[in-house]
C-alpha positions as CSV (number, residue, x, y, z in Angstrom):
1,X,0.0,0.0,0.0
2,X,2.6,2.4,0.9
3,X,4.8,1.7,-1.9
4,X,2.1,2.0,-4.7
5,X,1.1,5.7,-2.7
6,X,5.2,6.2,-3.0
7,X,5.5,5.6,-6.3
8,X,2.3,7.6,-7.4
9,X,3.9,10.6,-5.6
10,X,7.0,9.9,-7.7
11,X,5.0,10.1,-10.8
12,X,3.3,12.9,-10.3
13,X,6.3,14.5,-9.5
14,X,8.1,13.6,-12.9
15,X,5.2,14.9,-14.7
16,X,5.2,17.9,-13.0
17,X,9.4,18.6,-13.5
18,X,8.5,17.4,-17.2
19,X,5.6,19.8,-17.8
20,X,7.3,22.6,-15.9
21,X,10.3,22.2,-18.2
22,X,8.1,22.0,-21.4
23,X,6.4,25.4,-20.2
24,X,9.7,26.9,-19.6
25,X,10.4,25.6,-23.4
26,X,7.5,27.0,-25.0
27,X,7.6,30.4,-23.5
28,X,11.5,30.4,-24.8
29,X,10.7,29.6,-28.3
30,X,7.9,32.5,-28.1
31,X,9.6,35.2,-26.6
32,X,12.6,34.2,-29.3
33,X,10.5,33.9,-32.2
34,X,8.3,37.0,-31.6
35,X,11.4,39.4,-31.1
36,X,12.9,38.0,-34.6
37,X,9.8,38.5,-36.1
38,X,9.4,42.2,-34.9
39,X,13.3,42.7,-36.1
40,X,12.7,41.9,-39.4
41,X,9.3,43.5,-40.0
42,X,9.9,46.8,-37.9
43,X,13.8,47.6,-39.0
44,X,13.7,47.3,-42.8
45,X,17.5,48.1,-44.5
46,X,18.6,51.5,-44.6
47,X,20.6,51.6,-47.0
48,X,17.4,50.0,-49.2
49,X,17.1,51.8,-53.3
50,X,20.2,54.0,-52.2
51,X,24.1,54.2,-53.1
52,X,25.9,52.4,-49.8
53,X,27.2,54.6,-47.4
54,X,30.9,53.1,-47.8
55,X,30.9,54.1,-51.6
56,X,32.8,56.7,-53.5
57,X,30.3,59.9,-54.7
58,X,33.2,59.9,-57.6
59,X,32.6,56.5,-58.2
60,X,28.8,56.5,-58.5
61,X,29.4,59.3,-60.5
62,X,31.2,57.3,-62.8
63,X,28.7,55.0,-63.2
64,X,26.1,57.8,-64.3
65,X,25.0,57.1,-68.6
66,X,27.1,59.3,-70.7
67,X,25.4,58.7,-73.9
68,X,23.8,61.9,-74.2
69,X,23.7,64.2,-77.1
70,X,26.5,66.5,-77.7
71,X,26.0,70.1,-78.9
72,X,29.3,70.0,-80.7
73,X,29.6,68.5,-84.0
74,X,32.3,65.6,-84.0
75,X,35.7,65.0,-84.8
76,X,34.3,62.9,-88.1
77,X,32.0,65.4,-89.4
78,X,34.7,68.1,-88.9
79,X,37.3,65.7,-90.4
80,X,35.2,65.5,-93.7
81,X,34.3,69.2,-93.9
82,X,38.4,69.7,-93.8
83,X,38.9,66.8,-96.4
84,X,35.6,68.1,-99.0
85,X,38.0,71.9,-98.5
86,X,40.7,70.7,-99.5
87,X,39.0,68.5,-102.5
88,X,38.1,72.2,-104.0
89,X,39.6,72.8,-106.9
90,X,41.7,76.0,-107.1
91,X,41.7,78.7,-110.0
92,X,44.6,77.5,-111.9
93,X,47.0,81.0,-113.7
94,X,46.3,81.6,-117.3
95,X,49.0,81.7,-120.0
96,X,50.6,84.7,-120.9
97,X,51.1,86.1,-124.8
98,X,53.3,84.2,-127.0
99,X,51.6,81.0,-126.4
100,X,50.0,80.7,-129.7
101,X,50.2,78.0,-132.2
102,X,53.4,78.5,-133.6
103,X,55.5,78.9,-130.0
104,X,56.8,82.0,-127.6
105,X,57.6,84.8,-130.1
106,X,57.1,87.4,-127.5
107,X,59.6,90.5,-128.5
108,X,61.1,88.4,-131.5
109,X,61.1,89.3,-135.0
110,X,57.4,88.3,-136.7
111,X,57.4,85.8,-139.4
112,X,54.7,85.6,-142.0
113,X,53.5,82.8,-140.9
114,X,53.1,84.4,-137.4
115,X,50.6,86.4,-138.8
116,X,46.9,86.6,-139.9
117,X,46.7,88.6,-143.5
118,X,44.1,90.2,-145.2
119,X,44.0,92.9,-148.1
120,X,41.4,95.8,-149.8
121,X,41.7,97.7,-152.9
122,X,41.8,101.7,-152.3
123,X,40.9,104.3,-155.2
124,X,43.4,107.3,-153.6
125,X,46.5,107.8,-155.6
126,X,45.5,106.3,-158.8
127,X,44.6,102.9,-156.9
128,X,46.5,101.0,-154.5
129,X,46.2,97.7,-153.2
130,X,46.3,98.2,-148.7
131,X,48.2,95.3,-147.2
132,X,47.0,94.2,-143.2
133,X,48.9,92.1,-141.1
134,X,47.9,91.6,-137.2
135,X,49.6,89.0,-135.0
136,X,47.8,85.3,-134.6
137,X,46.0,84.6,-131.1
138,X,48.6,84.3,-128.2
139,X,51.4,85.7,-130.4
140,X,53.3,89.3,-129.7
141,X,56.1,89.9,-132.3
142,X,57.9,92.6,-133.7
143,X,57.7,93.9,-137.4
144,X,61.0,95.7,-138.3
145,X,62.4,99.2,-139.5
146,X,62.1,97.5,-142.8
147,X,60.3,97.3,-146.1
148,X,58.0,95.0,-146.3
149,X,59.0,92.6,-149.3
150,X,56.7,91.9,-151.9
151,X,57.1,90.2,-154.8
152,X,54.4,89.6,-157.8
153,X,54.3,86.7,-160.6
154,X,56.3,83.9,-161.6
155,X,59.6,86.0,-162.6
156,X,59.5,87.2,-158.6
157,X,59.7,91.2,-159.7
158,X,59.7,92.7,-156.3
159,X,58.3,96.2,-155.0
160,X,60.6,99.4,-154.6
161,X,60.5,101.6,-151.9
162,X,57.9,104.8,-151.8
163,X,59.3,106.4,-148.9
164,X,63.1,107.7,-148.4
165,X,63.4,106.2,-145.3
166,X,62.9,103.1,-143.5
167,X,59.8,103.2,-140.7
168,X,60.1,102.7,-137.1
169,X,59.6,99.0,-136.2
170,X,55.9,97.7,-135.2
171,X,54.7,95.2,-132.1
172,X,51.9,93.8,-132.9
173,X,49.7,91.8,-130.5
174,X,45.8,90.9,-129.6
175,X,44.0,93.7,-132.0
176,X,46.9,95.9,-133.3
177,X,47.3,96.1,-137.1
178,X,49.5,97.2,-139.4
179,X,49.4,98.9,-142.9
180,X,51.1,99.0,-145.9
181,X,50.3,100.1,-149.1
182,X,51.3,98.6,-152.7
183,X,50.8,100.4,-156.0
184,X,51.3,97.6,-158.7
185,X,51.7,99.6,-161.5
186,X,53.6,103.2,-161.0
187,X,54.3,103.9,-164.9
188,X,51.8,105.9,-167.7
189,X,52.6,103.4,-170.7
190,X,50.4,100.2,-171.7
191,X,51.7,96.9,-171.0
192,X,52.1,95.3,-167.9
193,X,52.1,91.7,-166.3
194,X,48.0,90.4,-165.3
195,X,48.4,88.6,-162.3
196,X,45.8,88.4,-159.5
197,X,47.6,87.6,-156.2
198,X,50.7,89.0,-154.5
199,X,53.5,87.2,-152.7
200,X,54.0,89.3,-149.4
201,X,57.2,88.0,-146.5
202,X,58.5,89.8,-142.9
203,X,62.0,91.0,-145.1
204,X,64.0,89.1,-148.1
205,X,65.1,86.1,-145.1
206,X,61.8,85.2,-144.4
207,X,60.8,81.1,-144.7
208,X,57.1,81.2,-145.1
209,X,56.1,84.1,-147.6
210,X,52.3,84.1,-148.3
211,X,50.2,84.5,-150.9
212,X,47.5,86.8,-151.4
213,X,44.7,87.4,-153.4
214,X,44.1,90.9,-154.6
215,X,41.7,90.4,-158.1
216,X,43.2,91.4,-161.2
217,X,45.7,94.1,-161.5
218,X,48.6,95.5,-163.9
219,X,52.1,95.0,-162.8
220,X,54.5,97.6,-164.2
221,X,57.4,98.6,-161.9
222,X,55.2,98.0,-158.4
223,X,56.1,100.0,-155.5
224,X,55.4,99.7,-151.3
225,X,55.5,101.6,-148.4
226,X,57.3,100.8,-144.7
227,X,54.6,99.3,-142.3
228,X,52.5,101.8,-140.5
229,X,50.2,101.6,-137.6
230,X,47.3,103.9,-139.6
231,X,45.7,103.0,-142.5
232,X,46.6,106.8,-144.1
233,X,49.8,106.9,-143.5
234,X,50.3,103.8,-146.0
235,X,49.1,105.6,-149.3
236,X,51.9,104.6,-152.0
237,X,52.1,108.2,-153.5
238,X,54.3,109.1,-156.1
């Protein structure tokens, strides 16, 4: 009898150490569990949507985009502009006189061939035939204190001189002429060579005498004057 009442006691005891110790357990694991809860819900980070507070400012602003436009136009497009300059043609210098056809002649003696010719028949002084040279395009040459020689016909029977004296030379160039003035025929007696052209050359040495047409005329001891630089001043009078 008394053991079972002992052992009952001893029991009871046991399960009241063992349920003490499991309500000392549970209020533990709440206490514990309600303070971690609170922690996490009532202390949110900081440092949450913002830069840390250990990094650089220089470094975050590092980090900021830099692809924004630029007011400036870049090194390229000014690069090209530079190169399309310096593709621009340049005004290249024209040529000078004496750069005609037949080479530089610029202050040397004119040859025939240097020349453009042309001739008109005049009434004044019993009829005269008026002799025009101007220098070719590009060409500046220099007639001489000479007379002009002009021959006529097959026999080569050349012109005299008209005036006493030899002119003073000519330069011709661009529109400048010059004048001289042939009388075929200087005698009062019939007879007479018929010839229709005239064979005119820059002095007696010259290599490329021309031939010009004048219509028909009488040849009977022809005559010429120097070169002149007016039309008047070649009248072959007697």
């Amino acid at each position: 009898m008394f053991g079972n009442r002992n052992r009952r006691k001893a029991l009871l005891a046991s399960a009241a150490l063992v349920g003490g110790a499991l309500l000392m357990t549970a209020c533990q694991d709440t206490d514990g569990s309600v303070d971690s809860g609170a922690a996490q819900s009532g202390s949110p980070s900081a440092v949450a949507g913002s830069p840390s507070a250990s990094e650089d400012p220089e470094d975050a602003a590092s980090d900021a985009p830099t692809d924004g436009p630029s007011g400036a136009p870049s090194d390229g497009a000014s690069d090209e502009a530079s190169d399309e300059a310096s593709d621009e043609p340049t005004a290249s210098p024209s040529a000078g006189n004496g750069s005609g056809s037949n080479g530089s002649r610029v202050g040397q003696v004119c040859g025939a061939n240097d020349l453009s010719w042309s001739t008109r028949s005049e009434s004044q002084a019993g009829g005269y035939i008026l002799v025009m040279a101007k220098a070719k395009s590009g060409i500046t040459c220099v007639l001489p204190a000479a007379l002009p020689t002009v021959a006529f016909g097959s026999d080569g029977t050349e012109a005299g001189p008209v005036e006493q004296s030899v002119g003073k030379p000519v330069t011709l160039s661009a529109s400048k002429v010059a004048y001289a003035g042939v009388n075929p025929k200087t005698t009062n007696t019939d007879g007479g060579k018929e010839l229709d052209s005239i064979i005119v050359a820059v002095g007696n040495e010259d290599p490329n005498p021309v031939s010009l047409k004048v219509g028909t005329i009488t040849v009977d001891k022809p005559v010429v004057t120097n070169w002149h630089t007016a039309p008047k001043d070649a009248v072959p009078f007697n």
